[in-house]
C-alpha positions as CSV (number, residue, x, y, z in Angstrom):
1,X,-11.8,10.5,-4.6
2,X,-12.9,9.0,-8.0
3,X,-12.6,5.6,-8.1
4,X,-14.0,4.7,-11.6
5,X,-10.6,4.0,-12.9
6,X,-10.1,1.1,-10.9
7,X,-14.0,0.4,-11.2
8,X,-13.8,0.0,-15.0
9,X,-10.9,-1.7,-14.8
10,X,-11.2,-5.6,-16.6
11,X,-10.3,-8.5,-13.8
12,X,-8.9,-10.2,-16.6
13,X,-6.5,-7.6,-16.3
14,X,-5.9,-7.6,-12.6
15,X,-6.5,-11.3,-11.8
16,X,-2.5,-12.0,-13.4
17,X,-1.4,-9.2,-10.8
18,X,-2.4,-10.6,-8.1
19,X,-0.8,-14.3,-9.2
20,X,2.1,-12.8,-9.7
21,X,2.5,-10.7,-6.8
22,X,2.2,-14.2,-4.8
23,X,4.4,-16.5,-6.9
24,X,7.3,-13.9,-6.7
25,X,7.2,-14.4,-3.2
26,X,6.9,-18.6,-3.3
27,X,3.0,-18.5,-3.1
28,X,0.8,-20.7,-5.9
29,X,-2.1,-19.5,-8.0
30,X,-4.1,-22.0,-6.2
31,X,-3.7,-20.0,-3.3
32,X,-4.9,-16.6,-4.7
33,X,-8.1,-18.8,-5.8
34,X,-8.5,-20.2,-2.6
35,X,-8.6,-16.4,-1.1
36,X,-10.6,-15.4,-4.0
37,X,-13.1,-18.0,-3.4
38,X,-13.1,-17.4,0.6
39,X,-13.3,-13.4,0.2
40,X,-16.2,-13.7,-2.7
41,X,-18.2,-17.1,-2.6
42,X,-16.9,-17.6,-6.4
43,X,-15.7,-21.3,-7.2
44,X,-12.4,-22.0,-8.5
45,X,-14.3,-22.3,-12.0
46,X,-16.3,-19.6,-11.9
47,X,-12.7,-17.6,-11.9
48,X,-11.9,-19.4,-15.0
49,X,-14.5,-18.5,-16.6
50,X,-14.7,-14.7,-15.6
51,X,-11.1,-14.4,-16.9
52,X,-12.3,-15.9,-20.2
53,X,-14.8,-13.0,-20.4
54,X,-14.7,-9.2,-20.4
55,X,-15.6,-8.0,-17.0
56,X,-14.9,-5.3,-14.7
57,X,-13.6,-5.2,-11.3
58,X,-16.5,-3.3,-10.1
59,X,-18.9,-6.5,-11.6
60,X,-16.5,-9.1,-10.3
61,X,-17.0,-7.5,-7.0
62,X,-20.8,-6.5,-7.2
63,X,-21.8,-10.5,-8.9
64,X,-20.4,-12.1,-6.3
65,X,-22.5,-15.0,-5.3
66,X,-21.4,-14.5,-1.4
67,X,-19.0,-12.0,-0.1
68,X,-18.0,-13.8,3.1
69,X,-19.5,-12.6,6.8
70,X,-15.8,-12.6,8.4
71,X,-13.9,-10.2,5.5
72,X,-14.8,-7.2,8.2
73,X,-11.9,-9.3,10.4
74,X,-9.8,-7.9,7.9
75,X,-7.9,-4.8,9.3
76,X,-4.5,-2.7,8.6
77,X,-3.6,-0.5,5.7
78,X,-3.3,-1.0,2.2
79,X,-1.2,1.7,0.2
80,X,-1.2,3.7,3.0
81,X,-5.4,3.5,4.4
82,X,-6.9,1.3,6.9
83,X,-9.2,-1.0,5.0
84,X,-11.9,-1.1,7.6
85,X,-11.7,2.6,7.2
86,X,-12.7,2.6,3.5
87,X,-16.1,4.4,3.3
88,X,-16.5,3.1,-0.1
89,X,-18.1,0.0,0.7
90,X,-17.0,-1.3,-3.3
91,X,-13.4,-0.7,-2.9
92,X,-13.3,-1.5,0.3
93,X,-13.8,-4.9,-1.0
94,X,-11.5,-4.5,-3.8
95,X,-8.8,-3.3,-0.5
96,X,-9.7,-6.6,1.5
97,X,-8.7,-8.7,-1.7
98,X,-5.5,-6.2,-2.0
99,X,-4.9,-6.3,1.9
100,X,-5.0,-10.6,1.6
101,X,-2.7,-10.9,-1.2
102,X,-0.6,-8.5,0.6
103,X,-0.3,-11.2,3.6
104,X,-0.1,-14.2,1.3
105,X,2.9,-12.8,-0.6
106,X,4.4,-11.8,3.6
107,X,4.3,-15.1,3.9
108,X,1.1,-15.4,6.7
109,X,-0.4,-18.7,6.6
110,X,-3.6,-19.4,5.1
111,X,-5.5,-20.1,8.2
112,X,-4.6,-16.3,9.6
113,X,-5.5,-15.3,6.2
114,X,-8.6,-16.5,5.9
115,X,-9.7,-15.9,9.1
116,X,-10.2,-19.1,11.0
């Protein structure tokens, strides 16, 4: 499967999708931060300024300062796969982030969430 689509893809671009997704449901952008932050090591300003910029998913993803030891917890499907069965080890970071904003907008709390 060619992923470069989604690779190429601008987080500027994505980053509102994801908000959104959770606010439909009752959720806060401060809580898609807060995920983004615990999945990637990124501060809530570094988001800020990423967004301001013109980078890709795939660079969001590969500049993270600290992709977090516990995101292999992560587990179930995502548009149909199993994340920890992703052999893509790129978008099967790009699935945990999916696969968490998934259980935010379900309602899960943010301690199952994140994994503590």
């Amino acid at each position: 499967m060619n992923n470069d689509k989604v690779y190429q893809m601008d987080f500027s671009k994505i980053y509102p999708l994801l908000v959104n997704k959770a606010k439909k449901k009752g959720r806060t952008e401060a809580e898609v931060d807060e995920i983004i932050c615990w999945l990637t090591g990124y501060q809530p300003e570094d988001i800020k300024l990423i967004l301001e910029k013109q980078v890709s998913y795939a660079e969001f993803f590969r500049n993270a300062p600290e992709l977090n030891a516990n995101r292999h917890l992560i587990k179930g499907s995502i548009c149909g796969i199993r994340v920890e069965e992703i052999e893509d080890p790129l978008m099967q970071e790009i699935r945990y982030l999916d696969k968490l904003i998934d259980e935010l907008a379900k309602g899960k709390a943010m301690d199952k969430i994140l994994r503590k």
